[in-house]
N, C-alpha and C positions, 0 to 999 in steps of 0.2 A: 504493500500500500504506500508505502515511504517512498520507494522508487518511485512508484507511478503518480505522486502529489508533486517530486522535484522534475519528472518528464514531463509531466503539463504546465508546470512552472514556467520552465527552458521555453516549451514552446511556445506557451502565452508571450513571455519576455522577446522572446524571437519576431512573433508577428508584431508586436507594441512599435519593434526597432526598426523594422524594416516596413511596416505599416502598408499603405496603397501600392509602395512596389511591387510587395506580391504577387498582386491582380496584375501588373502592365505587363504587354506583350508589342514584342520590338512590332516596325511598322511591316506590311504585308509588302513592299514596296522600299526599294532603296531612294534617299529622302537627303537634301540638303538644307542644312540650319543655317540661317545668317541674322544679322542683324538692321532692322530697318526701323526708318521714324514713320512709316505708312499707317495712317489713323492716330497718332500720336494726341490726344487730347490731354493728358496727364503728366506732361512733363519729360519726357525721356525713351531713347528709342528702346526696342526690344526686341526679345527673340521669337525670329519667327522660322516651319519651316516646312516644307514645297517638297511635292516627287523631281524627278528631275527634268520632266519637260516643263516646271512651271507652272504647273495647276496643281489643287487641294491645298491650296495656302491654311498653314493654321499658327495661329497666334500662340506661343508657348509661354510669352510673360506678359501682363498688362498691368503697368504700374508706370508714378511716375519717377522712379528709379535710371539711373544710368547701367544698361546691361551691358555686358563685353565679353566675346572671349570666345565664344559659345565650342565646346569639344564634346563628340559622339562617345558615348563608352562604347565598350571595346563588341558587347553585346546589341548596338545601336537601340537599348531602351531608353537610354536616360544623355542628360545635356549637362556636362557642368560650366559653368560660366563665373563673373564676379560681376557684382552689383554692392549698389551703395544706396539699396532698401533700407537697409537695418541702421539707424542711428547714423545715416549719413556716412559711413563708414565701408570702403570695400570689403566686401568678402566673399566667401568660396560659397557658391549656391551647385544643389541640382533639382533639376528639371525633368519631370516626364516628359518626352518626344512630342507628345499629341495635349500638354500644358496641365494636367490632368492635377499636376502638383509642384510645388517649388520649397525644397527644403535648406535652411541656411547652415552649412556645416562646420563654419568658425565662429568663432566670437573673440578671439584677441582682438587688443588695440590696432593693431598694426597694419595698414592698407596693404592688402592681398591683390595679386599680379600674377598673370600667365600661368594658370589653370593646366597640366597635363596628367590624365589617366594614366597607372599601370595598364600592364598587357592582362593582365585577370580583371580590371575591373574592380579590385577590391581598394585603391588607394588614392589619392592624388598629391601629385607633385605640385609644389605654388612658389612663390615667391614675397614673403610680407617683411620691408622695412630694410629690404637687401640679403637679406638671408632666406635659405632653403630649407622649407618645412613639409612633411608629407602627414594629411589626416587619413583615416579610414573614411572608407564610401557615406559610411553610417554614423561617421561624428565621430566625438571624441577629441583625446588627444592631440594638441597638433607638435609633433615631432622635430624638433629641429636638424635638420644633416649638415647643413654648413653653415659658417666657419664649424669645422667641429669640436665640439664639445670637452672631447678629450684632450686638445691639444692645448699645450703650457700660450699663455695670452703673449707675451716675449716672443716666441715663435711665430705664433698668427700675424703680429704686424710686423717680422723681419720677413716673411714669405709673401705675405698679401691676401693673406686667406678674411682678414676684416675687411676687403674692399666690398663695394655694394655689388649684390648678384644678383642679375637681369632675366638668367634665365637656365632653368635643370630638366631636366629626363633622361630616366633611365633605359636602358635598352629590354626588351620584351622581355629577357633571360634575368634582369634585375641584378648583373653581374656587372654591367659601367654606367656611372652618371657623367651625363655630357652636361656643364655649367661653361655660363660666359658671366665676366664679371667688369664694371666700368674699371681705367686707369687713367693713373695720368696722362698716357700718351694713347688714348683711345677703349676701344673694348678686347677683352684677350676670353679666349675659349679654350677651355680643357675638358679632358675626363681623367674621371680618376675610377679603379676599384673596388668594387663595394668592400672586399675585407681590408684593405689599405685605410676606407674608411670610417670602418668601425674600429678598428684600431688604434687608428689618432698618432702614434709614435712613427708609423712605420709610412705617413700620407705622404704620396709623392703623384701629382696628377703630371699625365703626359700635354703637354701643350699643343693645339691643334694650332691656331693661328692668334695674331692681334693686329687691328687695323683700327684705323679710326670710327668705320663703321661696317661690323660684322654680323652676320644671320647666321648658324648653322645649324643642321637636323641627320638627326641619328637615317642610316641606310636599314631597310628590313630586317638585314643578317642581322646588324646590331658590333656587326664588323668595321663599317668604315664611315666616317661623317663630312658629310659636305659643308662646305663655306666657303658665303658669298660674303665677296671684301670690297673695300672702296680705300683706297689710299694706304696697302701695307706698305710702308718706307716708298710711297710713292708709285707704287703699280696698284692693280685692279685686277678681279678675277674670279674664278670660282677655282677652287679645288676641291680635292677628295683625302683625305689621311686616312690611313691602313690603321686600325688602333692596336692591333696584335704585332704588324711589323714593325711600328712606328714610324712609317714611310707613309708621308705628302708630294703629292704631285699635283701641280696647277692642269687644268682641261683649259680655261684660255685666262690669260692673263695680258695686261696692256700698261704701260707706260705713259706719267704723266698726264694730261688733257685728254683720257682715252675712252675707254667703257668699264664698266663694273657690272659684277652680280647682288641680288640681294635676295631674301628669302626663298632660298633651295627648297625644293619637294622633291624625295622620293618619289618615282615609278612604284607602285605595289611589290612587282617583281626584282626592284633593284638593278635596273639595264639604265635607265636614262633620270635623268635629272631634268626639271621645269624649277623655273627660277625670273626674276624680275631683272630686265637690263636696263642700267641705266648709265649716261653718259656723266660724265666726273671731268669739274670746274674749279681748277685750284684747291686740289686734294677732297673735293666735298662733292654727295651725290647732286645733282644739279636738272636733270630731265629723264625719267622714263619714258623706253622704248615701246614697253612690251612684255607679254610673257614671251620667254625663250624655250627652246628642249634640248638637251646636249645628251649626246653616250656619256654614262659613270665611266669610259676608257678615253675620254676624251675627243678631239675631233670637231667638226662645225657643227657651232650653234644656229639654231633651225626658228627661225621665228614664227611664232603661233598665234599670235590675236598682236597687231600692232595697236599703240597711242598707249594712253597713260594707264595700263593694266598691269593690275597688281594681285596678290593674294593668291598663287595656283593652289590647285587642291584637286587631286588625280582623282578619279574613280579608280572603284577596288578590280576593274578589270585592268587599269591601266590604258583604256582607250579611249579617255576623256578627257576633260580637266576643267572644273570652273574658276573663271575671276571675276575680281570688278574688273569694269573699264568706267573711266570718268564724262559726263556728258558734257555739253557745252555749258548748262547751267549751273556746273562744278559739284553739282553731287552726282551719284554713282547708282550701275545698273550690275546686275549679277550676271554675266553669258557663260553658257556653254560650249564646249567649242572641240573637236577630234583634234586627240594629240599630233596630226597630221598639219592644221592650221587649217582643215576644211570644216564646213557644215557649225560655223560660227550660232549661235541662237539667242539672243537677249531673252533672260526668264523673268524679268521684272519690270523690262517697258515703260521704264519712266515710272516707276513705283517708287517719288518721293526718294530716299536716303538711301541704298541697301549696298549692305560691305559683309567683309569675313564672313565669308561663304564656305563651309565644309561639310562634305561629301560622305554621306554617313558611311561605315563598316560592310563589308559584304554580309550578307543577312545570313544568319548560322541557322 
């Protein structure tokens, strides 16, 4: 009888935590979430999101909150995003796909930034106040990973592990964190270990690149990470770094007054890279071109949607990609477009505001 009063315990406790998620079931249709100010009565834009021809539009947040960020878990049920609902204050929300619920999963002081899911779904990665902190899906705790915790304070600022962190994820495998962190002479991008650091004595992260202004995103494998640069000691580029060999090789790079890359995306399969070009004006990005597509082996870049397009985000076949492009009236429309650079599609048509567009998960 004891057993079976702490098993229905558990369980009670169980549905309490996990509540109306239970009931949600990912969408029957692969589905892109973005952010627009479309019907905006309330103050602030929000999440909204669409199949991928553009139609079944549904509103996931209506408030007058500022929303941002919006990322699929890994099971395409749920949206986490940050908002500044709660006490004026950003923090870590999620979201049912279909709006059904919005739960707030922080409450520290601390303005909470750039939102990424683990690969199970159980965690998220953020960024609040410069430091790297990871809560569970269902609240709780929020964890701090960098600067870490265990390392002597002396250390941290003769290494630079106290500089502000912009940005962490871990690779699917939860074996390296990819962090960029501001410096003096621009933004610098590493990974480090995960037992390196939980360890704290033994922390030594492998350097990927530092430029004035850098983007990078872990590769599928979880083996190599691309970044997009503007002005490393005066070039421009994209590259790729091996994190197991420790070998970086530029795919194109330019000198002085030239081109640059900026927010890299993975192909699903890890073959090609889609990335923003933009032309560089006394070391500073200065006009975009475009989204681009390059082989991760390097070779010519392929241009895919020309003028001021930004934000790629591939479909899970890899034979898509959506961005904005900017209108004349300087806000922005959502298209779809074959990673080929054919069969372009505006899905939003002059629908007001609409940016950060992502491509929900291939449906399990």
């Amino acid at each position: 009888m004891l057993i079976g009063i702490i098993a229905v315990g558990c369980a009670a406790l169980y549905a309490i935590q996990r509540g109306p998620s239970l009931l949600l079931r990912p969408p029957a249709d692969e589905r892109i979430a973005f952010i627009s100010d479309r019907g905006v009565r309330r103050g602030g834009p929000d999440i909204w999101t669409m199949r991928t021809d553009g139609s079944d539009m549904i509103q996931v947040t209506n408030d007058s909150a500022d929303d941002r960020l919006p990322t699929w878990s890994p099971a395409s049920r749920e949206l986490v995003s940050i908002s500044n609902r709660r006490d004026g204050r950003y923090q870590v929300f999620v979201s049912a796909w279909n709006g059904d619920y919005t739960h707030c999963l922080t409450i520290s002081e601390g303005t909470k930034d750039v939102p990424v899911w683990s690969a199970d779904g159980k965690e998220i990665t953020f960024i609040s106040s410069g430091k790297v902190y990871v809560v569970r899906r269902y609240g709780g705790r929020e964890e701090q990973y960098l600067p870490p915790l265990n390392v002597p304070e002396e250390e941290k600022i003769v290494s630079g592990l106290n500089l502000p962190y912009m940005y962490a994820a871990w690779t699917h495998d939860h074996e390296y964190l990819l962090f960029t962190q501001e410096t003096d002479v621009g933004r610098a991008a590493a990974v480090v270990e995960s037992d390196d650091l939980m360890e704290g004595e033994h922390f030594q992260p492998v350097g990927v690149a530092i430029a004035r202004s850098l983007d990078v995103a872990w590769a599928p494998s979880g083996q190599h990470v691309a970044a997009g640069f503007i002005n490393r000691k005066g070039e421009s580029g994209l590259l790729v770094v091996d994190i197991e060999a420790v070998e970086a090789g530029d795919l194109f790079v330019s000198k002085g007054d030239g081109k640059g890359a900026a927010k890299p995306a993975w192909s699903p399969n890890g073959k090609r890279i889609a990335f923003e070009m933009w032309t560089v004006k006394d070391g500073m990005q200065d006009k975009c071109l475009g989204i681009y597509v390059i082989s991760a082996l390097g070779g010519n870049a392929a241009p895919v949607i020309s003028g001021d397009a930004r934000e790629p985000c591939w479909s899970p076949d890899g034979e898509q990609l959506v961005c904005t492009l900017a209108r004349k009236d300087g806000k922005r429309d959502i298209w779809r477009v074959n990673a080929d650079g054919s069969g372009a599609i505006n899905l939003t048509r002059g629908m007001e505001d609409s940016y950060n567009p992502v491509w929900s998960p291939a449906l399990r």
